[in-house]
C-alpha positions as CSV (number, residue, x, y, z in Angstrom):
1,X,-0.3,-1.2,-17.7
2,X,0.8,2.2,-16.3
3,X,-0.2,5.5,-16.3
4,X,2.2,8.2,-17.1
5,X,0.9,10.8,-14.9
6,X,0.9,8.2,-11.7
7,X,3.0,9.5,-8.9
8,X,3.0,5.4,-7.9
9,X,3.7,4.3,-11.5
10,X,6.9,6.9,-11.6
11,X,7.9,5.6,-8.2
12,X,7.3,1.9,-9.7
13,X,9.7,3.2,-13.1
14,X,11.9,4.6,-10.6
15,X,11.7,8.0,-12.3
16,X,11.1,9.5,-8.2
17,X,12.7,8.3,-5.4
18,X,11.4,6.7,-2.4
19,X,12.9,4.2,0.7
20,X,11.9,0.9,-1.0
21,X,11.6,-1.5,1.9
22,X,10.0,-5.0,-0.6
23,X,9.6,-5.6,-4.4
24,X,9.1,-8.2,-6.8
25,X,7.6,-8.8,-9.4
26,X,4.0,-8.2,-9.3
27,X,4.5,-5.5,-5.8
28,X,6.5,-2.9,-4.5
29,X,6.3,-1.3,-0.7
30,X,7.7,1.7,0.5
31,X,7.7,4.2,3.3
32,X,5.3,6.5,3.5
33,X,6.7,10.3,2.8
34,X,4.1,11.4,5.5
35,X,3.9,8.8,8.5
36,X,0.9,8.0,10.4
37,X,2.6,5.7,12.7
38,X,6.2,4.2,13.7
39,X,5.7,2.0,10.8
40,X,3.9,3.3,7.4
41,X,4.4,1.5,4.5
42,X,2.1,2.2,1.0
43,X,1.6,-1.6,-0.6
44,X,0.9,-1.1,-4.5
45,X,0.6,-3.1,-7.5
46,X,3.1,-2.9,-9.8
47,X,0.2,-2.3,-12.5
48,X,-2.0,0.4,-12.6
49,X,-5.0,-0.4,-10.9
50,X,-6.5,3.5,-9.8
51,X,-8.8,1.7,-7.0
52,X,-10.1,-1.5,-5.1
53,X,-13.3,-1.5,-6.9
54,X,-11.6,-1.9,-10.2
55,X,-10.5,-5.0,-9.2
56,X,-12.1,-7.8,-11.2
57,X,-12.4,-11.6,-11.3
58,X,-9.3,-11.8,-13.5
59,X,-7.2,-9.4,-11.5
60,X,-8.3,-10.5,-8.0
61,X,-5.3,-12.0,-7.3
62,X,-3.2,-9.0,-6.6
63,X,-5.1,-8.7,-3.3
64,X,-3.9,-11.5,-2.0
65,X,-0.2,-10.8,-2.8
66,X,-1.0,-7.2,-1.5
67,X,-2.2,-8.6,1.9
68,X,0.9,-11.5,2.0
69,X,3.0,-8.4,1.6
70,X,1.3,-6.6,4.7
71,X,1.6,-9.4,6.5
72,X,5.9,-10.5,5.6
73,X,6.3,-6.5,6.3
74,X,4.4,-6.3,9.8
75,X,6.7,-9.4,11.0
76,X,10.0,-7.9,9.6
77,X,8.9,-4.8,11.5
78,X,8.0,-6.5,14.4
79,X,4.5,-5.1,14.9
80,X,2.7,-8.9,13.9
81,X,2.4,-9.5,17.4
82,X,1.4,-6.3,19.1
83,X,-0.8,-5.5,16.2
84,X,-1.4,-3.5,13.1
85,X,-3.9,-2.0,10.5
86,X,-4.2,-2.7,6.9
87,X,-6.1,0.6,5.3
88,X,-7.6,0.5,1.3
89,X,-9.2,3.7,0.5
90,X,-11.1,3.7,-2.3
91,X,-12.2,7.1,-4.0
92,X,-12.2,10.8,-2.9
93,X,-14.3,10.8,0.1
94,X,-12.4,7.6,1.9
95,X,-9.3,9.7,1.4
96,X,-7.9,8.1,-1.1
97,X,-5.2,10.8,-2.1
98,X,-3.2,8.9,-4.9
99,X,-5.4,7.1,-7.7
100,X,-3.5,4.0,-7.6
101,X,-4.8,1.4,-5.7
102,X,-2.2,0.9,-2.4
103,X,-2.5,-0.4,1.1
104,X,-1.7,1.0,4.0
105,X,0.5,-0.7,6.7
106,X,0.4,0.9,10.0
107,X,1.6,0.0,13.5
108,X,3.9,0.7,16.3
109,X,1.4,2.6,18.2
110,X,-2.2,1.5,19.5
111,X,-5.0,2.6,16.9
112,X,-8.3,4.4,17.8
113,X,-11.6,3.4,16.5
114,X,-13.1,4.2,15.1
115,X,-11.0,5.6,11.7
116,X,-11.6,9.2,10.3
């Protein structure tokens, strides 16, 4: 399912560009167009999912090959071992900007806590 006014589904249908750095089938990972750290790479579900509490039992799933994602991405970069975050914002006042349901990969820096 998509949604034709997604900035994340047009990126997904390749109708806007971005630095694609993993996709399959279910997930696609690019560069953030704003970076919060060396390494900034927005996680999304291929489907439209706007936030993490629309996940449900049947599409739980996609969590899990979100986080594997994080994880293969942070390794490739080389920031598994001297750390990194994983952000979900879900709704408005968490800051979630885009209403598609991504993750955040950050590192390459030391974080602060706490967030916000």
């Amino acid at each position: 399912m998509e949604n034709s006014t997604c900035i994340f589904c047009k990126i997904v249908k390749k109708e806007i560009p971005a630095k694609i750095v993993f996709e399959d089938n279910k997930v696609l990972a690019f560069e953030d167009v704003s970076p919060q750290a060396p390494v900034h790479i927005l996680i999304i579900p291929k489907a439209h999912i706007e936030k993490l509490s629309d996940i449900k039992e049947e599409s739980a799933a996609i969590i899990g090959r979100l986080t594997v994602t994080a994880n293969m991405l942070a390794n490739e970069k080389k920031v598994d071992r001297s750390g990194y975050r994983v952000v979900v914002n879900c709704g408005y006042d968490a800051g979630q900007a885009v209403s598609h349901l991504h993750m955040h990969l950050l590192g390459g820096r030391p974080m602060g806590w706490p967030p916000g």
